[in-house]
C-alpha positions in Angstrom: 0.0 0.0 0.0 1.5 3.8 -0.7 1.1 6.3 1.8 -1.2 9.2 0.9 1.5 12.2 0.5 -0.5 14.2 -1.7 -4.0 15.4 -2.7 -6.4 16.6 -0.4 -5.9 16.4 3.3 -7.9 13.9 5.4 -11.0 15.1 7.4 -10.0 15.2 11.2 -12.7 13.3 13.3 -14.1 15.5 16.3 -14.5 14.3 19.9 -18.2 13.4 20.9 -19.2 11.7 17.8 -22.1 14.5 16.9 -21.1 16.0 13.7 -20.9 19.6 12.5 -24.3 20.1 13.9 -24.0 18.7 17.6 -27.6 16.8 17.1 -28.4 14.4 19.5 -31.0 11.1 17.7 -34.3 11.9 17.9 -36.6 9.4 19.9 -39.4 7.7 18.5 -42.8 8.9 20.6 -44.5 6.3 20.2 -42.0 3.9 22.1 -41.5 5.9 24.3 -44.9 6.2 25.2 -45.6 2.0 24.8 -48.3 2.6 22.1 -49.1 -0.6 20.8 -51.6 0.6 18.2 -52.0 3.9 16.3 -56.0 4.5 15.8 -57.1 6.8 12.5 -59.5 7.7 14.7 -57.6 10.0 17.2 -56.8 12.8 14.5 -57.2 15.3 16.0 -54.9 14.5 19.0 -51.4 14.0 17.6 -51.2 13.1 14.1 -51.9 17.2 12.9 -47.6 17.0 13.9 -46.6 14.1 11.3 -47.7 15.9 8.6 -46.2 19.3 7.0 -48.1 22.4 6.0 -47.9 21.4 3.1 -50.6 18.4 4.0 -47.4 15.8 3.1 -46.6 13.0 5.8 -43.3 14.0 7.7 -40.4 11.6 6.8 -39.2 9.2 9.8 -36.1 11.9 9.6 -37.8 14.7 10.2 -39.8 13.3 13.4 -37.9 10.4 14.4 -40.3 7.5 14.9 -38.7 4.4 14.1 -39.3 2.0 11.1 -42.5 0.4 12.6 -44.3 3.1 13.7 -43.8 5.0 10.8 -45.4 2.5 8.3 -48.1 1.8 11.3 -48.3 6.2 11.0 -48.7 6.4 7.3 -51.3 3.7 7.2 -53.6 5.7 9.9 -52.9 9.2 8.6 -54.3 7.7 5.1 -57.2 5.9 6.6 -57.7 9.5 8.5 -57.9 11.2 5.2 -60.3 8.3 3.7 -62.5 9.1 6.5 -62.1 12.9 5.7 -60.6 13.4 9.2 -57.6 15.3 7.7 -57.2 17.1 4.7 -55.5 15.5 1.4 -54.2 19.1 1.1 -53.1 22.4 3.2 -55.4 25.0 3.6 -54.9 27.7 2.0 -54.0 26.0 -1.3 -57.4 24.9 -1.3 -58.9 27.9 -1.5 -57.5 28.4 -4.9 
């Protein structure tokens, strides 16, 4: 193997393990909470948070639920909308 003399110098790794940014990992609500089922029917409650103003479902990024809650989200928020509980779309791009 040859040494690396030239080219661009290596990134230096910072203590902590955080990154540029210094984020800590987001927590997923619903375990922390022991939900065992997410219900369409409780709309109103908590689900107007997991989705954007836009009226799109949040990414598990964005709001940190894990893998299992988020498909068990997406399934309710679209039974929600079925049910005309939510809106498909935001509000004031329905007025147009």
């Amino acid at each position: 193997m040859q040494k690396r003399t030239e080219g661009a110098p290596r990134r230096e790794r910072r203590e902590g393990g955080r990154g540029e940014r210094g984020s800590r990992r987001k927590i997923c609500q619903f375990c922390h909470d022991n939900v065992r089922e997410i219900d369409y029917k409780e709309a109103g409650r908590f689900m107007k948070r997991y989705i954007s103003d836009r009226g799109k479902i949040e990414p598990r990024r964005k709001t940190g639920t894990c893998a299992k809650h988020q498909r068990n989200l997406s399934i309710a928020l679209k039974q929600a909308r079925f049910m005309a509980l939510l809106p498909y779309t935001a509000e004031h791009i329905r007025g147009m």
